[in-house]
PAZAPA-4460 file (N, C-alpha, C; in steps of 0.05 Angstrom, whole numbers, plus 32768, in hexadecimal, padded with zeros to 4 digits):
% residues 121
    n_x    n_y    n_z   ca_x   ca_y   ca_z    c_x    c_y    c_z   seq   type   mol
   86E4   81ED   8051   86C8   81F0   8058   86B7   81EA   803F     1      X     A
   86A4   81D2   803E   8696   81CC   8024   8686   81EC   801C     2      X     A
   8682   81E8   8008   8672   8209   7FFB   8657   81FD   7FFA     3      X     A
   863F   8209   7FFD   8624   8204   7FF9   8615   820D   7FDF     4      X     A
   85FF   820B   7FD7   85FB   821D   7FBB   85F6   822C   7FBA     5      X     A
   85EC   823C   7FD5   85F1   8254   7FDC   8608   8268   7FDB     6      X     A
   8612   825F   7FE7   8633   826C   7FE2   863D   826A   7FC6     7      X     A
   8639   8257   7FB6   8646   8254   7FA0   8630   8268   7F95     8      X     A
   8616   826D   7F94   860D   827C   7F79   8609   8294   7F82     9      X     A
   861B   82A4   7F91   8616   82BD   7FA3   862B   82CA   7F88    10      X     A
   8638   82C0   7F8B   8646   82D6   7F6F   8639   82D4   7F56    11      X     A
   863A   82EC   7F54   8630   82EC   7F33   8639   82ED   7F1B    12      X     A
   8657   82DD   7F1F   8669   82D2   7F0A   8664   82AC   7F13    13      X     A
   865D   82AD   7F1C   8658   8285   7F21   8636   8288   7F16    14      X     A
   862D   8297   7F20   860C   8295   7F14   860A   829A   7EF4    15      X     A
   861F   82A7   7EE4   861F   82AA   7ECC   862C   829A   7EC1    16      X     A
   8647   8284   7ECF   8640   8271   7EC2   8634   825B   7EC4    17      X     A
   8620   8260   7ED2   8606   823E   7EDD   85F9   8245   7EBD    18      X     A
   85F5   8267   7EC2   85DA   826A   7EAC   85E6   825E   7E90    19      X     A
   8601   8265   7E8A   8613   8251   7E74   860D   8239   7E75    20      X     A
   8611   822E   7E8D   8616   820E   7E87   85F1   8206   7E86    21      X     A
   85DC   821D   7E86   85BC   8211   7E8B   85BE   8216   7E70    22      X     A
   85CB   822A   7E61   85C5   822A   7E45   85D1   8214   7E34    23      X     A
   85E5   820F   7E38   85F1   8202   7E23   85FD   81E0   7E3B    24      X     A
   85F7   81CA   7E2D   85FB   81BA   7E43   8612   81B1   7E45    25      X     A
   8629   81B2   7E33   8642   81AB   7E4A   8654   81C3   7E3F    26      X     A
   8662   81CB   7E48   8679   81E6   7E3E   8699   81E1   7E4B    27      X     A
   86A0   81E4   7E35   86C4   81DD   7E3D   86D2   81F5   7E4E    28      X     A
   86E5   81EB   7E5E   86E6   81FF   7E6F   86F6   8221   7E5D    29      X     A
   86FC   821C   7E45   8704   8234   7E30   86EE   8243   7E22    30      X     A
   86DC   8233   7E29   86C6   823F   7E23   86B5   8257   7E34    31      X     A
   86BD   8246   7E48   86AF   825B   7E6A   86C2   8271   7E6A    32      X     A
   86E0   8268   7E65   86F3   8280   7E70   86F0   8297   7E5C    33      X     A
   86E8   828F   7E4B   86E8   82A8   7E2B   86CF   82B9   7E33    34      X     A
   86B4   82B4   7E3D   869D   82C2   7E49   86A3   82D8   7E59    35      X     A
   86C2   82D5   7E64   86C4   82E8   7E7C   86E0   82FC   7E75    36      X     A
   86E5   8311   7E8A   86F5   8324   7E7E   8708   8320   7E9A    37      X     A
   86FB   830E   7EA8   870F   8309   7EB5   872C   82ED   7EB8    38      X     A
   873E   82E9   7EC1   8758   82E1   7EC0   8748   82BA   7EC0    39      X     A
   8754   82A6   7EAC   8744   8286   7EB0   874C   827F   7ECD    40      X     A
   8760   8288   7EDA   8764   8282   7EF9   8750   8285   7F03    41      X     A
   8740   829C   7F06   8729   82A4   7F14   8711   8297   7F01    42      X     A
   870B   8293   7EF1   86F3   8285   7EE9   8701   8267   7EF4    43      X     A
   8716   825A   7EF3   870F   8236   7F02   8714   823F   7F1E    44      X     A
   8710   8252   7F29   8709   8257   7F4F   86ED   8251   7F50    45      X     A
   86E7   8266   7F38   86C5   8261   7F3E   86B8   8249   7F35    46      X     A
   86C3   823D   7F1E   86BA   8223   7F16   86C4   8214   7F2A    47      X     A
   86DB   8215   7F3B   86E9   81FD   7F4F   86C6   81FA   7F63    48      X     A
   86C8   8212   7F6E   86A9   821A   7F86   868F   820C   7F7F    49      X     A
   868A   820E   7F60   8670   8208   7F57   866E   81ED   7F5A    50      X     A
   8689   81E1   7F56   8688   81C2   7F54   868C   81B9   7F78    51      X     A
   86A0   81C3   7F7C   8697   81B9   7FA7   8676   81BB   7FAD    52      X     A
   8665   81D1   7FA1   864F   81D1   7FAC   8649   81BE   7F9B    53      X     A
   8649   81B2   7F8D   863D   81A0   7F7A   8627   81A8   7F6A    54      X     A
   862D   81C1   7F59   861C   81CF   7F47   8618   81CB   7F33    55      X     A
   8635   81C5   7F28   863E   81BD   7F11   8657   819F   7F0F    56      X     A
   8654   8191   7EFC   866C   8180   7EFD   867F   8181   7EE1    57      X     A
   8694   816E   7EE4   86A2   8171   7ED5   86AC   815E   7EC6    58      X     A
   86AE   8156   7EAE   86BB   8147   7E9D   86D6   8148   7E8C    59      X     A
   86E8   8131   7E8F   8703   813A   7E8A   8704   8128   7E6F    60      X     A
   870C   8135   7E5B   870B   8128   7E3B   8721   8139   7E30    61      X     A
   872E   8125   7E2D   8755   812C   7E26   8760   813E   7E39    62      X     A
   8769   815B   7E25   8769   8172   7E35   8759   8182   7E40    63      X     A
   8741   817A   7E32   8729   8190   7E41   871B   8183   7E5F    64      X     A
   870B   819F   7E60   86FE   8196   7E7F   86E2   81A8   7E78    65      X     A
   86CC   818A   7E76   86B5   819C   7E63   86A1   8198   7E82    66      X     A
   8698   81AD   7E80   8688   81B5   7E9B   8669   81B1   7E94    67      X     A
   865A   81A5   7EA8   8635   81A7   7EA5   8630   81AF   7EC0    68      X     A
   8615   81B5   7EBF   8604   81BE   7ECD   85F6   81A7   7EE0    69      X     A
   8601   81A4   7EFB   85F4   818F   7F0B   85D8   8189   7F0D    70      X     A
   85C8   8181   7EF8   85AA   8184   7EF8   859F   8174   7F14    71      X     A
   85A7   8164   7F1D   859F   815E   7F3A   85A1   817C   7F49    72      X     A
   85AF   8181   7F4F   85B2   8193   7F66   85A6   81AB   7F58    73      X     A
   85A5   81B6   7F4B   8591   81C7   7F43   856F   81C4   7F41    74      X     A
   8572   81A6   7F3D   8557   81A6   7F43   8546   81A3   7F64    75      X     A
   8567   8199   7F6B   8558   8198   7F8E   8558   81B5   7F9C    76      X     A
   8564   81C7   7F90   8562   81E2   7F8F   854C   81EE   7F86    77      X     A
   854B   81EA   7F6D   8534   81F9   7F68   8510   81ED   7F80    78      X     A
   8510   81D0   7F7F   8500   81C3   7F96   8500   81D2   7FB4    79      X     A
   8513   81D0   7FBD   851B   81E1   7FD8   8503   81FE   7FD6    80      X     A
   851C   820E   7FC2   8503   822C   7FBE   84F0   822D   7FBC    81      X     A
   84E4   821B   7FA8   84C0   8213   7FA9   84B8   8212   7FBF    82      X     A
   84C7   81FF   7FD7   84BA   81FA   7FF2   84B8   8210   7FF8    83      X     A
   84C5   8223   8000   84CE   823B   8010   84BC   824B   8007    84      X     A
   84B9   8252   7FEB   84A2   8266   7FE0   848A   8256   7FE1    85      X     A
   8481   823F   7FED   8465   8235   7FEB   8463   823B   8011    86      X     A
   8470   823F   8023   8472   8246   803D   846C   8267   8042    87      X     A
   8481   8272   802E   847E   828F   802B   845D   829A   8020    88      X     A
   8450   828A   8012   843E   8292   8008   8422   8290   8016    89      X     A
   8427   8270   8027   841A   8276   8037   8418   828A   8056    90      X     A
   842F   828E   8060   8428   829D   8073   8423   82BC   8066    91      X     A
   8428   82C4   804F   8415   82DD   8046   83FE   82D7   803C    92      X     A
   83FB   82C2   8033   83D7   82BF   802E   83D3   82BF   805E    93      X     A
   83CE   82C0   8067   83CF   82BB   807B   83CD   82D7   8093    94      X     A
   83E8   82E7   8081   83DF   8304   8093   83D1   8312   807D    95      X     A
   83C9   8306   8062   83B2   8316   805A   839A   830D   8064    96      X     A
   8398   82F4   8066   837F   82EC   806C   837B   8301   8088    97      X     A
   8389   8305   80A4   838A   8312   80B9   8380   8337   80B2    98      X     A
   8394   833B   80A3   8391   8356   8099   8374   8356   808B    99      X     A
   8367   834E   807B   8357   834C   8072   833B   834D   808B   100      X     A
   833D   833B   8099   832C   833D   80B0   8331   8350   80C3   101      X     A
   8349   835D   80C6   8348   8374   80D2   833B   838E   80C0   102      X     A
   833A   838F   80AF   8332   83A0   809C   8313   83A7   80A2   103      X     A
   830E   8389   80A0   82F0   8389   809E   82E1   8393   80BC   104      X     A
   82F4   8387   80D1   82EE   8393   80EF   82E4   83AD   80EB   105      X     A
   8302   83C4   80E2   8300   83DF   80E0   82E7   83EB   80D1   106      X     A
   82E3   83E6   80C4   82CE   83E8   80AD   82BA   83EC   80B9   107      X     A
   82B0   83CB   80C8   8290   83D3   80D2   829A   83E3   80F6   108      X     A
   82A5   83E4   8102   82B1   83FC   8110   82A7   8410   8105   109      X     A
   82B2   841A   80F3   82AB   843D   80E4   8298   8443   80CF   110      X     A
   827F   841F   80D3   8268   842D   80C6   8252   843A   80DC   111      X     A
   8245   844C   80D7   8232   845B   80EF   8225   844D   80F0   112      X     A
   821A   843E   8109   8201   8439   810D   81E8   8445   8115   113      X     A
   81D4   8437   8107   81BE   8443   810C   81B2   8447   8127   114      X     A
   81AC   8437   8138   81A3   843A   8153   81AC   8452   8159   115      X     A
   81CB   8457   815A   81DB   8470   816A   81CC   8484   815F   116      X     A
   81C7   8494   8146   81BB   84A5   8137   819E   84B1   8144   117      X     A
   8195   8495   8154   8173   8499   8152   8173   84AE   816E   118      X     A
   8169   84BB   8174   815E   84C9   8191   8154   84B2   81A5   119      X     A
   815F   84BB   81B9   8155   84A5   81D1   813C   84AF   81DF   120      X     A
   812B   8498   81EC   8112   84A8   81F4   8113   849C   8210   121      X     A
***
């Protein structure tokens, strides 16, 4: 089943090492495994994931396997969210604007008017 980048940055051992590979731009995979206190088997599961989603890629130079940060796909990521929070923002500018005019309904509702006050003749 392909992984999405969703799935891949739901753990927060793959999200710590994106933020690695955003800091530093390429990192050998001895480099990633030493960050963690866990077993290098389980850090290349998570590096194997990051790369199916296409998060990160990989470069093979002799024995090493020096890892970067897929700047495409992060950026069509980060693009995506923008959309979503420029949608999100508007439908709350939207039930404020609503709330807001309900507000103002209530308001003149529960100011007294004067006519009512006066004695009828």
């Amino acid at each position: 089943m392909p992984v999405d980048i969703f799935s891949a940055l739901a753990d927060p051992t793959r999200r710590k090492i994106v933020e690695m590979l955003a800091e530093n731009d390429r990192c050998p995979a001895s480099e990633i495994h030493k960050q963690f206190s866990v077993s290098p088997q389980a850090i290349s599961q998570h590096l194997k994931i990051l790369l199916e989603a296409n998060v990160i890629s990989v470069e093979k130079k002799a024995q090493q396997r020096i890892y970067r940060l897929n700047t495409r796909t992060m950026t069509e990521f980060e693009e995506w969210s923008r959309q979503v929070r420029l949608k999100w923002s508007r439908r709350l500018n939207a039930m404020d604007a609503v709330l807001r005019a309900e507000m103002e309904k209530m308001k003149q509702n529960q100011e007294p008017k004067e006519h009512d006050d006066e004695p009828k003749s």
